[in-house]
N, C-alpha and C positions, 0 to 999 in steps of 0.2 A: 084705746085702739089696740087689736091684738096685734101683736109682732110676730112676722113671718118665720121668725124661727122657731117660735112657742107653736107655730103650727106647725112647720116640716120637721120639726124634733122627733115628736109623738109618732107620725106617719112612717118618717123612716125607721124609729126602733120598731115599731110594728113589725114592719116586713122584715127587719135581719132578723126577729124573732121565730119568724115564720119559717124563714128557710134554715135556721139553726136546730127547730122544734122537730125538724123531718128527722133529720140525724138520727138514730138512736144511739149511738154511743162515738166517741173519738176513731172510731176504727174506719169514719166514712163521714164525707163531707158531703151534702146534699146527695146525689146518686153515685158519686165514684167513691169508690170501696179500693184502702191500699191495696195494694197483689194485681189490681187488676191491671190486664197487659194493653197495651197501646193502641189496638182496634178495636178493641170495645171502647175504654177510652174518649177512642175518636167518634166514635158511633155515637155515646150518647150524650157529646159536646156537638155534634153536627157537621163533622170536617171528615178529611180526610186525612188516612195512615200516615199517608207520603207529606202532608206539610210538615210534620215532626224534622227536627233538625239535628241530626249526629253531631255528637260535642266529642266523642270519643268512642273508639271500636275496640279497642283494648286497654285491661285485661277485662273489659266488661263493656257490652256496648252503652252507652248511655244517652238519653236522647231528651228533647224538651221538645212538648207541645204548646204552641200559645195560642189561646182560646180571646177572642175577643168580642163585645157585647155588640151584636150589629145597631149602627145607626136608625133608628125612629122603632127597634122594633119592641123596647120597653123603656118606660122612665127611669132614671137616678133612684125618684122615689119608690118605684112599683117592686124596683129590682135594684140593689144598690150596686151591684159587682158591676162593675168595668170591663175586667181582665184578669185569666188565669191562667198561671203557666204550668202544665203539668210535666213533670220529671220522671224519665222511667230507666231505672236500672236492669239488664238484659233483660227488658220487656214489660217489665214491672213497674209497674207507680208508686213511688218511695216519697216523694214533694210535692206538694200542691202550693203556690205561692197565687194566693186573691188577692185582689188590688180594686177598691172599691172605689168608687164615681167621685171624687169632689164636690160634685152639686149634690151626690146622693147624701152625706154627710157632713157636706157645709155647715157650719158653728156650731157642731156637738163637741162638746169636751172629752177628754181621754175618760173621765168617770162613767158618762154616760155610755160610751163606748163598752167599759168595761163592765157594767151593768147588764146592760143588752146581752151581752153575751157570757154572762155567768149566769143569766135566768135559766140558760139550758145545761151550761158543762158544771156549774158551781161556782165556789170561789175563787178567785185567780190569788195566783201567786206574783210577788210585783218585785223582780229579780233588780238587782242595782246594778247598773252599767253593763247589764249583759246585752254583746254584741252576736247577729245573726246574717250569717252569708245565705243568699238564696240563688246561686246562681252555679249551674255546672261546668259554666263555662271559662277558661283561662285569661280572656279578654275581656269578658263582662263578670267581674265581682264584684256586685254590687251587696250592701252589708247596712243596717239598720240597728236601732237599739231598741230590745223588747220591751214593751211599757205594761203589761201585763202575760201571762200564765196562765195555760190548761192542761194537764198532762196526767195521763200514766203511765205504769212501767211498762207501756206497749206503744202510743203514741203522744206528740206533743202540738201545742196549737198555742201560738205563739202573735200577740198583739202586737201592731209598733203603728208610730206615726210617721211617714214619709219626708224625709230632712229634704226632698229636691220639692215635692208637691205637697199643696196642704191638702192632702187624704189620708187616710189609712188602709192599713194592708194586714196580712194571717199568713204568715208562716206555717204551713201546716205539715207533720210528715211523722211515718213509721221508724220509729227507733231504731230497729232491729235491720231495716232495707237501707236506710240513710245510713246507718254505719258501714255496710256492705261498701254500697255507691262510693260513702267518703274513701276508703280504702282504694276502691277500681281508680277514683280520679285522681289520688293521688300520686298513684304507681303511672296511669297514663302521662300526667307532668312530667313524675320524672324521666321515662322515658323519653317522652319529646324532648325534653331539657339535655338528655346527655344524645340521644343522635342530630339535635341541629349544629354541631360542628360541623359535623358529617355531611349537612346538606351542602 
């Protein structure tokens, strides 16, 4: 008897194949291309400008998009993503963090995982204990441990498996803008931090 997983194994690397194979290079993940500003963006995730949510307006506006996969309008298997939050620094798309279906990749192992997706960027690098914040937010940091590697000296794309849900997730983002961002956000804290006496 064949085992349901020996079939939805094959089906689902199929398709992250697929949509990995569009990419031509780290600088763009399926159709969003880093730099590109928040209405276009939204344009061709299918939302609107205005759902974006201001995490901070100085010294750099910075905002998050969340992109969610509408209910019945594709399978786990057809499409594995879930949900993806996109990050823009003064307008700019610096983070992409995916977060794939659980049913889409229910009992594939971290190898196969990482298989799948070294057939497009290459071989992954498999950092030890390296820890990943994806969140611009003060309230919400939430942080992962990479379980694989894809990078160059322009962008990085980062594997992990989710410690709250059993899925996995891609860390994705532009060196050069994410170091920007990290600066704006950390000057916005402290800012906040030293006028809430004041409030």
């Amino acid at each position: 008897m064949i085992s349901l997983r020996r079939v939805t194994a094959p089906v689902l690397l199929i398709a992250l194949c697929a949509s990995l194979i569009r990419a031509q290079d780290l600088s763009s993940y399926r159709d969003f291309q880093f730099g590109m500003d928040l209405g276009m963006v939204a344009m061709q995730a299918g939302m609107n400008p205005a759902e974006a949510k201001t995490l901070h307006q100085r010294p750099a506006l910075i905002q998050e998009l969340w992109w969610q996969r509408s209910f019945g309008t594709s399978s786990p298997q057809a499409d594995p993503i879930r949900e993806v939050v996109f990050s823009f620094c003064g307008g700019a798309l610096f983070r992409m963090v995916v977060s794939y279906d659980r049913f889409g990749t229910e009992g594939l192992t971290d190898e196969e995982m990482i298989e799948t997706i070294s057939a497009r960027y290459g071989p992954a690098v498999r950092p030890v204990g390296v820890i990943v914040l994806f969140s611009s937010s003060t309230v919400y940091n939430d942080h992962e441990e990479v379980i694989a590697r894809w990078e160059d000296s322009h962008y990085s794309y980062n594997l992990y498996r989710s410690s709250n849900q059993p899925t996995f997730g891609l860390l994705i983002f532009s060196k050069r803008l994410d170091a920007l961002a990290q600066t704006a956000i950390a000057q916005a804290i402290q800012s906040d931090n030293q006028a809430a006496p004041q409030r």
